[in-house]
N, C-alpha and C positions, 0 to 999 in steps of 0.2 A: 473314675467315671467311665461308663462304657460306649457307651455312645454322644451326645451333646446335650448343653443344658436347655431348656425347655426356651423358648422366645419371653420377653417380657407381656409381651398379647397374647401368647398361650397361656402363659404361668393365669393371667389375668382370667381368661377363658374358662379353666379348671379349679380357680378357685374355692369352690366349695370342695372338690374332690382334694384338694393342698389341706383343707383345715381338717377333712378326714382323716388324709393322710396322716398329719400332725395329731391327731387325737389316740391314731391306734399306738403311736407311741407316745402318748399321754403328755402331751405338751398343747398347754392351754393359750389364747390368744394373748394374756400377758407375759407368760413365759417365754413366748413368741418373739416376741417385741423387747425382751431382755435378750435372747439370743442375741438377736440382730446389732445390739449398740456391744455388748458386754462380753459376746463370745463371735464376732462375725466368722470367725473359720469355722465353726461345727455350723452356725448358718448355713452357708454356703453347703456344708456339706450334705445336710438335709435336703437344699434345692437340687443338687446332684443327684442324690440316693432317687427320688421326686421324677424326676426326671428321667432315669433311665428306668425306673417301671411303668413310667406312661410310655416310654418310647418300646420297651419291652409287649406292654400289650397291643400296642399299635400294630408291632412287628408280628407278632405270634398269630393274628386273623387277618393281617392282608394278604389277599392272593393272587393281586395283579400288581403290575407296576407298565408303568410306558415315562417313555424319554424321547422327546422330540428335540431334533437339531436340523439345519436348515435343510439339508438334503436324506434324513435317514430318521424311520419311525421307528424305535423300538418297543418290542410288547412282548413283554412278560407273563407266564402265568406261575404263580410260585408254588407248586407242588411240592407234597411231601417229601421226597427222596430230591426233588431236581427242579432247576429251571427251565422250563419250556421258550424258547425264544422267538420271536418272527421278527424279521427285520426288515422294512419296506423301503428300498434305496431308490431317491428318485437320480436320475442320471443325467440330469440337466440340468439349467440353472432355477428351476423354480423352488423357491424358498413355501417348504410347507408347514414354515413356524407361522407366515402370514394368510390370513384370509384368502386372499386371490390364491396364492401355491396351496392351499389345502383343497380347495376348491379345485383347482384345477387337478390334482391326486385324486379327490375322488370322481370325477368326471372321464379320468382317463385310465384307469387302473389296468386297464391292460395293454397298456400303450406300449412300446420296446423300452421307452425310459423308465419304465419302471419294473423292477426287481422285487423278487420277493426270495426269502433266504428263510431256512429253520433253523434251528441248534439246538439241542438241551446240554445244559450246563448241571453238572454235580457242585453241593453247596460241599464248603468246608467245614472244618466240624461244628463253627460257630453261624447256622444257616440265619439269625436274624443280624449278626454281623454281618453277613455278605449284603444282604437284603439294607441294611440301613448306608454300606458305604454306595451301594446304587442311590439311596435317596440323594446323598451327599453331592453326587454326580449329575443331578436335576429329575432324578428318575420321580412321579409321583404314583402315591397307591390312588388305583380306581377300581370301580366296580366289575372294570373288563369287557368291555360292553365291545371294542374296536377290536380285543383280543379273538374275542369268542367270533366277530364278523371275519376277519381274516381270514380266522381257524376254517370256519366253512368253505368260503373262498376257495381257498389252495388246496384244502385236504378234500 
């Protein structure tokens, strides 16, 4: 498995897409239900194989990510060749994981406590690897909407 196996609320979620799944390799709702008691290791295997091309197509069309922690925004934009970074350090004690500290972030953005940093990052030869162990790290995919506001911002 290359990435993790799907949540039981995903698996749930995508259901119909699981029995397609199972259909293009010709395994019927009863066959299904014989795996599962009769052969649970290739089960399993199936929910892994399941799972790393839902997590594979996820990867392959996002192109933002952000990771927020108490003092530091990060925002991604996931270009072809590279990671584009911005990273917005507040310098004080406001927490802008909570309502009042984000609020007061954007209220004050150009305050002295707040920093704003670039980088771009070259992926490794596995780019939805690098990209999925950021999710791993609390990073999530968005539409990019705070990426593309920064981007103006400072550039």
């Amino acid at each position: 498995m290359k990435y993790s196996r799907l949540t039981k609320e995903q698996f749930e979620e995508l259901h119909q897409e699981f029995i397609n799944f199972l259909a293009t390799q010709s395994v019927t709702a009863d066959e299904w239900e014989n795996l599962k008691v009769n052969k649970p290791e290739l089960a399993e295997t199936e929910l892994d194989v399941f799972s790393d091309l839902i997590w594979e197509g996820a990867l392959n069309k996002a192109e933002y990510l952000e990771h927020f922690s108490p003092q530091h925004m990060y925002l991604f934009h996931l270009d072809v060749d590279n990671m584009h970074a911005i990273v917005v350090n507040v310098k004080n004690d406001k927490d802008i994981t909570t309502q009042e500290g984000y609020d007061w972030l954007r209220e004050n953005l150009m305050d002295e406590n707040v920093e704003f940093l670039q980088a771009d990052k070259e992926y490794t030869e596995d780019k939805n690897l690098d990209k999925f162990k950021m999710i791993e790290q609390g990073a999530v995919i968005t539409k990019g909407d705070l990426y593309r506001y920064f981007d103006k911002l400072i550039n």
